[in-house]
SEPA-600124 format. One record per residue (C-alpha): z, x, y; residue in one letter; residue number from 1. Coordinates in steps of 0.1 Angstrom, whole numbers, plus 5000, padded with zeros to 4 digits. Layout:
BEGIN
    c3    c1    c2  r    k
     Z     X     Y  a  NUM
...
***
This chain:
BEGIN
    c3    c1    c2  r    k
  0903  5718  2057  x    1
  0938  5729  2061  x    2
  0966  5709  2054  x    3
  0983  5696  2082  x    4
  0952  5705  2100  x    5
  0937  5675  2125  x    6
  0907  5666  2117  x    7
  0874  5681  2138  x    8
  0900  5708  2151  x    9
  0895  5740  2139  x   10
  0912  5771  2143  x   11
  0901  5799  2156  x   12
  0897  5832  2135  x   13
  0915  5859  2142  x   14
  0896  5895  2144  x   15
  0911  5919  2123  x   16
  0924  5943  2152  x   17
  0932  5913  2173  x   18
  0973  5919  2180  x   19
  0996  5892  2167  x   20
  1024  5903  2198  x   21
  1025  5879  2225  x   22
  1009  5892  2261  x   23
  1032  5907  2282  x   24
  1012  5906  2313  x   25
  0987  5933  2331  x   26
  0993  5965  2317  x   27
  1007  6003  2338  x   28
  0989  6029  2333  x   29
  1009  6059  2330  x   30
  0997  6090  2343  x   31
  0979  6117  2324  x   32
  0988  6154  2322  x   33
  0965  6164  2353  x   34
  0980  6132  2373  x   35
  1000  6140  2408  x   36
  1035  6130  2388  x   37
  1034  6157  2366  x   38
  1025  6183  2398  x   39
  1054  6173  2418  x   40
  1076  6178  2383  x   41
  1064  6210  2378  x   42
  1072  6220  2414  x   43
  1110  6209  2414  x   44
  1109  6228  2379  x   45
  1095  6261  2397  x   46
  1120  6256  2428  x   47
  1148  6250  2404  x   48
  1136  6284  2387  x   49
  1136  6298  2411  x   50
  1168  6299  2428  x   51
  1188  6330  2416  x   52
  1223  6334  2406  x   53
  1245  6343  2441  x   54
  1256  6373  2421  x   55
  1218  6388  2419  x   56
  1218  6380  2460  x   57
  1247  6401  2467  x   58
  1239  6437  2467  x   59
  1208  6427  2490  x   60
  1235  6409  2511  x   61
  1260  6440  2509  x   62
  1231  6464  2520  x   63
  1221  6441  2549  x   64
  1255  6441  2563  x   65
  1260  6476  2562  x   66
  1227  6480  2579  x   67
  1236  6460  2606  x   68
  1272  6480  2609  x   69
  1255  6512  2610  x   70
  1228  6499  2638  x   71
  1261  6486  2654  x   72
  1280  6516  2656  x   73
  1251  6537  2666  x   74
  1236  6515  2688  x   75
  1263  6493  2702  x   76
  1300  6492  2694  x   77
  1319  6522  2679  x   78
  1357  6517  2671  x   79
  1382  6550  2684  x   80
  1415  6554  2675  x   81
  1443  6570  2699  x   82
  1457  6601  2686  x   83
  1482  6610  2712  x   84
  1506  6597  2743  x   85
  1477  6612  2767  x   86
  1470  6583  2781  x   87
  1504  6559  2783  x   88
  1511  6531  2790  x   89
  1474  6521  2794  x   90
  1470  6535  2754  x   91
  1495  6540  2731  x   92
  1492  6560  2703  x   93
  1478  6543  2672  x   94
  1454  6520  2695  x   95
  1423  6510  2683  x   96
  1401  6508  2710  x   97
  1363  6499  2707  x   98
  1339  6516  2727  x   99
  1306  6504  2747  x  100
  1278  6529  2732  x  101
  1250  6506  2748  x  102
  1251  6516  2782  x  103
  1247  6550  2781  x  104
  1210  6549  2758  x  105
  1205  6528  2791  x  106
  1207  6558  2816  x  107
  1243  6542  2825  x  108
  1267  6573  2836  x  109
  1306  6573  2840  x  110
  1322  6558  2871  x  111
  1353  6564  2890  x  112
  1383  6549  2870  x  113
  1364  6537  2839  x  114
  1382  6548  2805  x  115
  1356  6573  2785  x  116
  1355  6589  2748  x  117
  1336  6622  2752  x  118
  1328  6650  2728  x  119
  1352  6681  2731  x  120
  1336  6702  2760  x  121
  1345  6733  2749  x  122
  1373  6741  2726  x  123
  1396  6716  2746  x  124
  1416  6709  2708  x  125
  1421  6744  2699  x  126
  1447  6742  2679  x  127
  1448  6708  2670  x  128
  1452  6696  2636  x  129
  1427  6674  2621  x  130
  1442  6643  2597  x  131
  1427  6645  2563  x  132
  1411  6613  2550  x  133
  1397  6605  2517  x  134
  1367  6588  2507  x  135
  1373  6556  2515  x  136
  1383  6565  2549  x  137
  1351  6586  2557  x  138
  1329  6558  2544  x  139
  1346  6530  2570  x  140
  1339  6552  2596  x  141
  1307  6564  2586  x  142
  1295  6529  2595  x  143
  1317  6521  2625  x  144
  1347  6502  2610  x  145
  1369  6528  2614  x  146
  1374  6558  2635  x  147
  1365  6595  2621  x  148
  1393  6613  2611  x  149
  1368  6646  2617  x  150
  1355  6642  2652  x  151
  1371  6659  2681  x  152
  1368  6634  2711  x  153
  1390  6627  2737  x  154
  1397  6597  2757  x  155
  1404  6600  2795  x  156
  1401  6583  2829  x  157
  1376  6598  2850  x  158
  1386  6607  2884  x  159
  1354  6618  2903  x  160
  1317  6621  2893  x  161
  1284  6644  2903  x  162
  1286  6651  2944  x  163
  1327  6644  2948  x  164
  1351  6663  2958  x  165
  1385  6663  2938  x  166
  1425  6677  2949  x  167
  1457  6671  2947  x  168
  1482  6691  2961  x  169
  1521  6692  2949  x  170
  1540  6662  2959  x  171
  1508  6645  2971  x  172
  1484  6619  2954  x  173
  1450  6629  2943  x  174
  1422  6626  2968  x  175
  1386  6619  2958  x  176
  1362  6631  2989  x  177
  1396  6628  3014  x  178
  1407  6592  3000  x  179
  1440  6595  2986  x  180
  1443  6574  2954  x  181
  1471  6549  2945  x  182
  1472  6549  2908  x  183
  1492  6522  2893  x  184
  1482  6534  2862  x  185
  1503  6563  2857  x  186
  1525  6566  2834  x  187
  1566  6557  2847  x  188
  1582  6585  2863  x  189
  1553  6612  2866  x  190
  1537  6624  2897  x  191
  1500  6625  2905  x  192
  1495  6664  2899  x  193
  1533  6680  2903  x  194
  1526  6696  2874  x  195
  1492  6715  2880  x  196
  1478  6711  2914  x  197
  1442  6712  2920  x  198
  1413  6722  2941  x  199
  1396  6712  2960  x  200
  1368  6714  2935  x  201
  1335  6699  2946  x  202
  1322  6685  2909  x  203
  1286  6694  2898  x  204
  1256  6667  2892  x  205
  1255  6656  2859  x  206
  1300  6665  2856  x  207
  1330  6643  2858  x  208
  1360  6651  2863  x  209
  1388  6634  2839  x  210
  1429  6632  2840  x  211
  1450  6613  2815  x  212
  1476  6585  2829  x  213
  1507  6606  2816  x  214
  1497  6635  2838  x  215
  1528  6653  2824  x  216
  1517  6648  2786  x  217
  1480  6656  2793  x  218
  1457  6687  2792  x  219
  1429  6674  2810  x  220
  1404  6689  2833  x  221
  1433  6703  2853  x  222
  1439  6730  2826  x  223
  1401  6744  2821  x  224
  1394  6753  2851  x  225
  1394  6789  2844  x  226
  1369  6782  2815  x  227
  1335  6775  2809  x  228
  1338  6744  2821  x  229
  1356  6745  2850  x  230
  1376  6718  2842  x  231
  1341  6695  2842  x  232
  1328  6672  2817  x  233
  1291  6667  2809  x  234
  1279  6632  2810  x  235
  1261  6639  2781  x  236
  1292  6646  2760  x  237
  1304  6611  2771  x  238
  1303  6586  2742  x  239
  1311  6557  2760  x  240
  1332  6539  2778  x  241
  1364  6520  2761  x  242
  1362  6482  2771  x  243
  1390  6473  2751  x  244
  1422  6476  2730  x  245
  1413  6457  2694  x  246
  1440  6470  2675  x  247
  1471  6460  2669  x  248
  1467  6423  2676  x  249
  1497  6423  2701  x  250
  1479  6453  2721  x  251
  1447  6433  2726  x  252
  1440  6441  2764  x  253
  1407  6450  2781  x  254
  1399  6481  2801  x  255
  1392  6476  2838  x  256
  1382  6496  2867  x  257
  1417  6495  2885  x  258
  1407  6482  2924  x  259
  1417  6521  2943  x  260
  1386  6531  2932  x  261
  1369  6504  2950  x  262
  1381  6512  2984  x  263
  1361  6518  3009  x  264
  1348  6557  3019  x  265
  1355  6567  2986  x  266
  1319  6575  2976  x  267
  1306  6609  2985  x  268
  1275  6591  2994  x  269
  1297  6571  3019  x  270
  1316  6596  3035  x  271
  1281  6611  3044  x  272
  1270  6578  3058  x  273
  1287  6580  3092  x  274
  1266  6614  3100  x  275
  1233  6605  3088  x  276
  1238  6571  3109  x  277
  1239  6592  3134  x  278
  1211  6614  3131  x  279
  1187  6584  3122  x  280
  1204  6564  3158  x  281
  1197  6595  3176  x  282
  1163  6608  3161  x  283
  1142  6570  3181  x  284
  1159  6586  3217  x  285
  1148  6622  3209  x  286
  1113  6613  3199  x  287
  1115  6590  3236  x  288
  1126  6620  3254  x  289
  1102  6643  3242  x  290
  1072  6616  3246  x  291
  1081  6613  3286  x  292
  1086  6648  3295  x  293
  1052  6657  3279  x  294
  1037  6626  3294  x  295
  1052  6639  3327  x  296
  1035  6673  3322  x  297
  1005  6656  3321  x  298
  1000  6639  3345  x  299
  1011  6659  3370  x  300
***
């Protein structure tokens, strides 16, 4: 027996892989390699991998937004700039105006008063220089940021469309199927057609007729009438409509239809009204008539 042992105790052996260390209580198992801990690791690793660098993102970002200019500008929205004093005060030269392309794909044609870029008709710009640009210029405006420097468009107000009739004699206003026109518009100090009386001219479906507001500063359809064209625009050559002045901030304006063209008689289909009210009041008695007389005949 030990010493310092008490007697008929005995201690218990010990087993030779029996741990001396205290027990620190139930045990945690940690998971293994195929345990959900490690999966949800290795998924935040992969997201974390995956993210790229902002720099790699950019060109796809780049190519996107010029995608979506292009579409815009063809499509949509297409900027113009102002290249003479046609059209003061509405425009002054320099304006950048931005044009509604949408309506048109739409089977939307011109209307009385509206502001339109159209296509050169027929050799309107003889003779008219064309600004030189460089690369960076042609690639703006290739995708709608800025205007071409190499188009020939004009911008005008259209007077009268398809079925109208259009004149203006000297000292008097112009007339669109006999309703004369105030035109606030004009430019200070000109006259409505002093300068080149018209017509009458009765313009063609699918035509419009267009004057600038500075009638004395503007070779418009007054001065081709003894071309191709007659003086007339086709709709097809229209572009679009401006809708507003974006450029110079301190121009900003929008482009309304000014209210003389919404007086009433104006339309050619209205001025034709009055008559075919007439025929359709008269053609019930007629049809009356003609029923009693042969009614009439009959029986007698």
């Amino acid at each position: 027996m030990a010493a310092g042992a008490r007697p008929g105790h005995e201690e218990p052996a010990k087993r030779p892989d029996q741990s001396a260390e205290p027990d620190s209580g139930p045990s945690v198992e940690t998971p293994g390699p195929g345990a959900d801990g490690d999966r949800n690791g290795d998924r935040s690793s992969e997201k974390v991998r995956k993210q790229r660098p902002f720099w790699k993102e950019l060109p796809l970002l780049i190519v996107i937004a010029l995608v979506l200019a292009l579409l815009i500008k063809t499509f949509l929205v297409q900027a113009f700039s102002i290249p003479s004093d046609s059209m003061q005060n509405t425009l002054q030269r320099g304006d950048r105006v931005l044009v509604d392309k949408l309506t048109p794909w739409f089977g939307g044609e011109p209307e009385r008063g509206e502001v339109v870029v159209f296509h050169d008709p027929d050799n309107w710009l003889a003779g008219e220089p064309t600004p030189e640009s460089n690369m960076v210029q042609d690639f703006l405006s290739f995708i709608g940021l800025m205007p071409s420097s190499k188009e020939k468009d004009l911008i005008k107000r259209v007077i009268a469309v398809g079925g109208d009739t259009v004149q203006c004699a000297k000292g008097g206003p112009v007339q669109v199927n006999g309703k004369a026109l105030d035109e606030p518009y004009i430019f200070p100090g000109n006259s409505a057609c002093d300068d080149k009386p018209f017509g009458p001219f009765k313009v063609p479906e699918g035509k419009i007729w267009v004057m600038g507001d500075h009638r004395q500063n503007s070779l418009d359809s007054r001065y081709h009438t003894d071309e191709a064209t007659k003086g007339f625009v086709p709709v097809d050559d229209v572009v679009g409509r401006a809708v507003v002045v974006a450029w110079p901030i301190n121009r900003w304006a929008t482009l309304p239809v000014p209210d003389t063209f919404d007086q009433p008689g104006i339309g050619a289909a209205a001025a034709l009204a009055p008559g075919a009210l007439g025929v359709a009041g008269a053609l019930p008695l007629v049809l009356w008539r003609r029923k009693r007389l042969t009614s009439g005949r009959t029986a007698g």
